[in-house]
Structure formats: C-alpha cells, structure tokens
C-alpha positions as CSV (number, residue, x, y, z in Angstrom):
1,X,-27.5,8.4,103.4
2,X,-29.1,11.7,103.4
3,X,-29.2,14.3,99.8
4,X,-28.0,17.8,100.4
5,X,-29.9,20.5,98.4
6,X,-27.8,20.7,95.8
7,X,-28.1,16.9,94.7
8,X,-31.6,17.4,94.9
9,X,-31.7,20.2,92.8
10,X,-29.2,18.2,90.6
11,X,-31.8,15.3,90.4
12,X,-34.6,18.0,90.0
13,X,-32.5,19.6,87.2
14,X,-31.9,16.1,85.5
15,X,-35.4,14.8,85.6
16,X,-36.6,18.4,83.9
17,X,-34.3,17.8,81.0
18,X,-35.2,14.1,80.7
19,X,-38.8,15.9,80.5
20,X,-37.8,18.2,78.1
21,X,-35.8,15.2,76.0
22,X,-39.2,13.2,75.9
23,X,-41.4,16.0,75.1
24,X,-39.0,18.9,73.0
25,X,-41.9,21.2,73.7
26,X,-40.0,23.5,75.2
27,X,-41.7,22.9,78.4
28,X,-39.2,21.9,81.0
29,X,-36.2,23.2,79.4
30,X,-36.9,26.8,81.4
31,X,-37.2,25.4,84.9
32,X,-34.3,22.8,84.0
33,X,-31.9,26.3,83.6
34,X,-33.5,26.9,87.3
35,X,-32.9,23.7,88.8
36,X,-29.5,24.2,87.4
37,X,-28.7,27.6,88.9
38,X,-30.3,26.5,92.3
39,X,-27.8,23.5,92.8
40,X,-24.8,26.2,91.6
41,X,-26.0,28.0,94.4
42,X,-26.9,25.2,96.9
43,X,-23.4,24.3,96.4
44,X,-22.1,27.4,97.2
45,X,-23.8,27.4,100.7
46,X,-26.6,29.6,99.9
47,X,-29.7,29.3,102.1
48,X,-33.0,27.3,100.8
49,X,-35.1,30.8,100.1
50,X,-32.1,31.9,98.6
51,X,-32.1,28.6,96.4
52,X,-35.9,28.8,95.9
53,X,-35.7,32.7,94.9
54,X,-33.0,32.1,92.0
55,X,-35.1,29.3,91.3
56,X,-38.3,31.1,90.6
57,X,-36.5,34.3,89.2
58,X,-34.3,32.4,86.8
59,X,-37.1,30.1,85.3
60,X,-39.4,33.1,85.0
61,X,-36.8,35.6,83.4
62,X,-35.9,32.7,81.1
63,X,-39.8,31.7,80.2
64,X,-40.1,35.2,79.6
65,X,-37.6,36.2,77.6
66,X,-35.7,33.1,75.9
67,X,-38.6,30.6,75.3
68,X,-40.3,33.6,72.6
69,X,-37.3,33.7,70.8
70,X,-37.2,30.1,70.9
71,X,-40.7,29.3,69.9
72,X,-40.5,32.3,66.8
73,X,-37.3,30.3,65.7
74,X,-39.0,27.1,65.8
75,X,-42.0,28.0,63.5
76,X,-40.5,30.6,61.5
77,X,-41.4,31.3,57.6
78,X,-39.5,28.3,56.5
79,X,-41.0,25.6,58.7
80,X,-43.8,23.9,56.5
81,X,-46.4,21.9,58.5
82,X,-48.9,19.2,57.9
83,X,-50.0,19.6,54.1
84,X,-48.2,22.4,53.3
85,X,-45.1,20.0,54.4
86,X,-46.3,18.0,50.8
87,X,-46.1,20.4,48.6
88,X,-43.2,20.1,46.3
89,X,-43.1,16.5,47.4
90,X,-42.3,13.6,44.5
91,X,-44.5,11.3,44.2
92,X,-45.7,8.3,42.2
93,X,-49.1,7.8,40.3
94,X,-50.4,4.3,41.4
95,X,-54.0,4.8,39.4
96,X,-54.2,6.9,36.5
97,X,-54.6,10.7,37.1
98,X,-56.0,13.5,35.0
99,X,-57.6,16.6,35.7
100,X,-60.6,15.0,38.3
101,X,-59.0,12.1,39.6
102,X,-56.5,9.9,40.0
103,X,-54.1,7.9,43.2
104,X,-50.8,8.4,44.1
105,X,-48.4,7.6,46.5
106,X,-47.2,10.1,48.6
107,X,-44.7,10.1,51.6
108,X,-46.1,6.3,51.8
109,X,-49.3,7.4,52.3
110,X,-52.0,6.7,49.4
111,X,-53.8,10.1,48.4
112,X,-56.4,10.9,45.6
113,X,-54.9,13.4,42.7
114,X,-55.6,15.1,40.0
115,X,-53.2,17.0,37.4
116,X,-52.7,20.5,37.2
117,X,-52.8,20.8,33.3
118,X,-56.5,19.9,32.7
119,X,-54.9,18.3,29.3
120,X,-52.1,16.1,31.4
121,X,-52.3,12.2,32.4
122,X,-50.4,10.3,34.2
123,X,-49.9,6.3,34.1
124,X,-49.2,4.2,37.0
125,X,-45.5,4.0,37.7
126,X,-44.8,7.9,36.4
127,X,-43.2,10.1,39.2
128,X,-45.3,13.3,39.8
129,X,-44.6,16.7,41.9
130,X,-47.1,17.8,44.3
131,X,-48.2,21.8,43.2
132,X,-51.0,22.0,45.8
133,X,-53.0,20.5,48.0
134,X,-56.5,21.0,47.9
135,X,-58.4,19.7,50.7
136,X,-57.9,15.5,50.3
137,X,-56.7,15.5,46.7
138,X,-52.9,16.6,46.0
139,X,-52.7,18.9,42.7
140,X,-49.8,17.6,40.7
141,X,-47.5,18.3,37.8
C-alpha cells in the first residue's frame, strides 16, 4: 500500500509536533504549521513544488514573524529563572542562621543562609522567606 503526499505530509506534520511536545522549544512547532498546510494542499491536488513551496514559505513566514512573539511572551518581565525563581520562596532553617551563616531548606534542596537583620536568628524548625540570593547563600527574613 502506497502513501500519497498528503499522508506523508500528515505523518511529517505529526512527527514535528511530537518533536515539539518532547522538546517545547519552540523548535518544530514552525515547520509542524508547514507540514500542515502542505497536506491541506496535497489534498487539494496541488503539485509537489507547489507542496514544497507553501512548505518552505509558510515555515519561514511563521519562524519569522510568530516564533519572536512567541519567544518575547515566553521570557517576558514576569518569568523568574534559576535563582531569581527563589526569591520570595518559604523556607525552613534546618541549622541555626544569623547574619554569617546558617542552613535551610529550600525547594528540597539544602542551601547555606544567613539573615538579613544582622541582629536576627533563626532556630531549626522556624519558617524563613528568601530576600536575596547572594551567590550560594540565600539572604533571608
């Protein structure tokens, strides 16, 4: 049993998305939308270059113009990142922490502290608020 072209732009446009799905890098999702409009077309009758052209066109005009949007909404101002993903965090002191050292536990991770009020100390057991982070050591209130 033979494919026509549009079941194997079908399977092409199926396998990019699967892409896509494993990776959400925004990677294959563009030539997925390609795929796509090819086996519209392919279904239609259209000839191959005419498949191959919408193919190109459409995953180009889409890498260039909807993936920017895209990525700027994806890391905009209010996606925090890494360590500044902590801050404001709750956490709880597991050694006791004053203003040069200390341990707490943090997003189940164990990280040295120290308290923002030089004056302030925390027992074990008391829950804390991450203020900064300051290379290794989370600053906390």
């Amino acid at each position: 049993m033979a494919l026509h072209g549009w079941e194997w732009w079908l399977l092409a446009a199926v396998l990019l998305l699967l892409g896509e799905l494993a990776t959400n890098a925004l990677v294959f999702l563009m030539p997925f939308g390609g795929a796509a409009v090819a086996a519209v077309l392919a279904a239609l009758g259209a000839p191959w270059y005419g498949q191959l052209a919408a193919f190109v066109i459409v995953t180009l005009g889409l890498i260039g113009f909807v993936r920017p949007l895209a990525v700027r909404r994806q890391s905009g101002p209010g996606l925090r990142t890494g360590a500044a993903a902590l801050v404001g965090q709750q956490a709880t002191v597991i050694a006791t922490v004053d203003e040069h050292r200390g341990r707490i536990r943090l997003e189940g991770q164990i990280w040295s502290a120290r308290a923002l009020d030089p004056d302030r100390i925390f027992e074990p057991g008391e829950a804390v608020h991450v203020a900064a982070i300051d290379g290794a050591t989370a600053v906390v209130v």
